[in-house]
N, C-alpha and C positions, 0 to 999 in steps of 0.2 A: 333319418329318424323323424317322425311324424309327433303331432301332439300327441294323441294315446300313448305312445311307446314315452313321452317326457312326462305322461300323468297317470302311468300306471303305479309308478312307487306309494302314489300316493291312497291307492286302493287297495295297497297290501296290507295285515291283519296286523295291529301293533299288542294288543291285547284283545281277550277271553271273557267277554260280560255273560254271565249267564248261558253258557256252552254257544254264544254268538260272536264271533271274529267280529270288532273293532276296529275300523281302518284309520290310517292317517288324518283322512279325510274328515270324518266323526271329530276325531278328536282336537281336530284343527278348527274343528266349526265349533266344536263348545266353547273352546277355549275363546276361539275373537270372538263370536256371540255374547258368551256373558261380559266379557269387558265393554262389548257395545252397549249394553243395557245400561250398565254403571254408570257410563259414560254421559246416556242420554240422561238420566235420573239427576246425575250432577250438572246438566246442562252444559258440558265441555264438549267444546266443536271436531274434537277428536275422532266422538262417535261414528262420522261417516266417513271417513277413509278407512277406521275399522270395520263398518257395517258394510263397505263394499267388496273387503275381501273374505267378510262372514258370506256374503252372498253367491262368490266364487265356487268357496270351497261348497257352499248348500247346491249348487246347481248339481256337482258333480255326483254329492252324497245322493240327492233326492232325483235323479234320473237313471241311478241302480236301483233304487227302490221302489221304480212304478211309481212314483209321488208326483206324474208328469206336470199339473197345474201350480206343486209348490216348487218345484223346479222354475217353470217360467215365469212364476212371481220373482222369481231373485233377479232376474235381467230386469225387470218393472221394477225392483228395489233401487235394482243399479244407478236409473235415471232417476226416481225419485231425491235418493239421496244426494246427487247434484244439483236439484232445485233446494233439496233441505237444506245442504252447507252454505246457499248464496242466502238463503228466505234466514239461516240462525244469521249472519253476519250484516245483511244489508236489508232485511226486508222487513224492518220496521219503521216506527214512525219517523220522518225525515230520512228515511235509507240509515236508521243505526239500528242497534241489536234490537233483534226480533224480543217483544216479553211476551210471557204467561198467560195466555187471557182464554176464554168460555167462548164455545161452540156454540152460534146461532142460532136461531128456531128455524132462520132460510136455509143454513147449511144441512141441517138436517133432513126438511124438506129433501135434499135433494140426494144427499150419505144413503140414506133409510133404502129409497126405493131405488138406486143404483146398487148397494150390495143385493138388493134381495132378487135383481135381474142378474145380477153377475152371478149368483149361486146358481139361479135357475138354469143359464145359457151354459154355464162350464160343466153342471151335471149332466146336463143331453151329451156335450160335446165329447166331456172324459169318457162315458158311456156310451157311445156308439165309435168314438175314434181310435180309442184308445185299450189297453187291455187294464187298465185303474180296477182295481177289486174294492175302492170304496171312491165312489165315482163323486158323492154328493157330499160328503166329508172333508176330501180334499180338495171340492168347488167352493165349501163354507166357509175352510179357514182358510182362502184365498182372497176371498170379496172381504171378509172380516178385518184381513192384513192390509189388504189394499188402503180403507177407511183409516185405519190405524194410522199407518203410513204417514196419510194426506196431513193429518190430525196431528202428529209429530212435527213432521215437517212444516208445520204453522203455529208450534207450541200453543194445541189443543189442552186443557184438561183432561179432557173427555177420551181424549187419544189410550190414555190408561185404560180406563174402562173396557175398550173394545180391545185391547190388547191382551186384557185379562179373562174375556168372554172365548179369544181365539187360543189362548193357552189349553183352557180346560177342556180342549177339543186333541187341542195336537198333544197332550199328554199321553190319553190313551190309544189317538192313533199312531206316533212312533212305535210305541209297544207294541201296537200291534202288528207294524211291519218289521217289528227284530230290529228298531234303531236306540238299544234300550239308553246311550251314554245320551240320544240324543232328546229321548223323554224325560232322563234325568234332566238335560240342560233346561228343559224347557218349566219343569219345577222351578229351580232357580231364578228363570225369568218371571216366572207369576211372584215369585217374591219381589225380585227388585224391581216387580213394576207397582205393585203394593207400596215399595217404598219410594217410584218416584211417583205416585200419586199424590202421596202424602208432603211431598218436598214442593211438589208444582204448588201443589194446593192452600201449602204454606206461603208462599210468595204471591200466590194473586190474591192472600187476604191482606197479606201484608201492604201491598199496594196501594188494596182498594182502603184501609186504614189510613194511609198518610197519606191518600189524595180527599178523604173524608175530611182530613184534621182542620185545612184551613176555613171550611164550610162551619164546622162548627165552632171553631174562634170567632168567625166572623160575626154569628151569630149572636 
């Protein structure tokens, strides 16, 4: 017995969304997916041993689906989030928890015009290599995630932001390839990433408040 033959159970149809079979798969990935969001939102280091095997089950969903580029982002997620679990626990100031803090004007600098080469380079690449029937969509919300990622993994604010920009893309593209549990999943995450913006964003004012405090005592 071969891997296919140990991971076809898992491509059989569990349920009927909209006359479109549901596979394990799908339903496997919504389900660790939304808890990985939660997770990241609540800043609990859990996230990434669950975001590694959200990224398992997505290679297997998104390389039935023609989604070849969001496929190969999940192995990029894989190693990413081995730098994220060591960068939340040791890669802060004096090697202790990483905090909350705002994206650079340098980091930008450099974010901006690397997604906008990475979209450019994976739309030729998905488009001539590949049979992608949306070549430049799924090169967009690839570079978009990648930033995201980086941005997470260094508890970015800003991480939000481009994570919410890469939702309202892959909303309409699951739907569009028949992965509809997994467009719904992706709703869900524009929610809770709405609400960990709002959670991050409450903690680095909070911060930046009581490192204010003693400045103006002192005054």
């Amino acid at each position: 017995m071969d891997v296919a033959d140990l991971l076809a159970p898992l491509q059989q149809p569990l349920v009927t969304v909209l006359d479109t079979p549901v596979s394990w798969t799908e339903v496997l990935g919504f389900g660790s997916g939304a808890l990985c969001v939660w997770l990241v939102a609540r800043q609990h280091i859990a996230n990434w041993p669950i975001g590694i095997a959200n990224n398992l089950f997505f290679i297997l969903l998104f390389t039935g689906a023609g989604l070849y580029a969001d496929a190969g982002l999940q192995v990029v997620y894989i190693a990413l989030a081995v730098y994220g679990w060591w960068s939340w626990v040791a890669g802060g100031p004096d090697t202790g928890r990483l905090p909350v803090s705002r994206t650079s004007a340098r980091a930008w600098w450099v974010l901006a015009p690397a997604a906008l080469a990475a979209t450019a380079l994976l739309t030729v690449l998905l488009d001539r290599a590949t049979d992608s029937t949306v070549p430049f969509w799924d090169a967009l919300t690839t570079a978009l995630s990648l930033a995201a990622t980086w941005g997470q993994c260094r508890k970015k604010v800003e991480s939000w932001y481009l994570w919410i920009a890469a939702d309202v893309v892959y909303i309409p593209l699951y739907a569009h390839k028949g992965l509809y549990l997994t467009s719904l999943l992706y709703v869900g995450f524009m929610a809770l990433c709405v609400l960990g913006l709002r959670g991050w964003r409450r903690e680095l004012a909070g911060r930046t408040e009581k490192a204010a405090a003693p400045v103006k005592a002192a005054a």
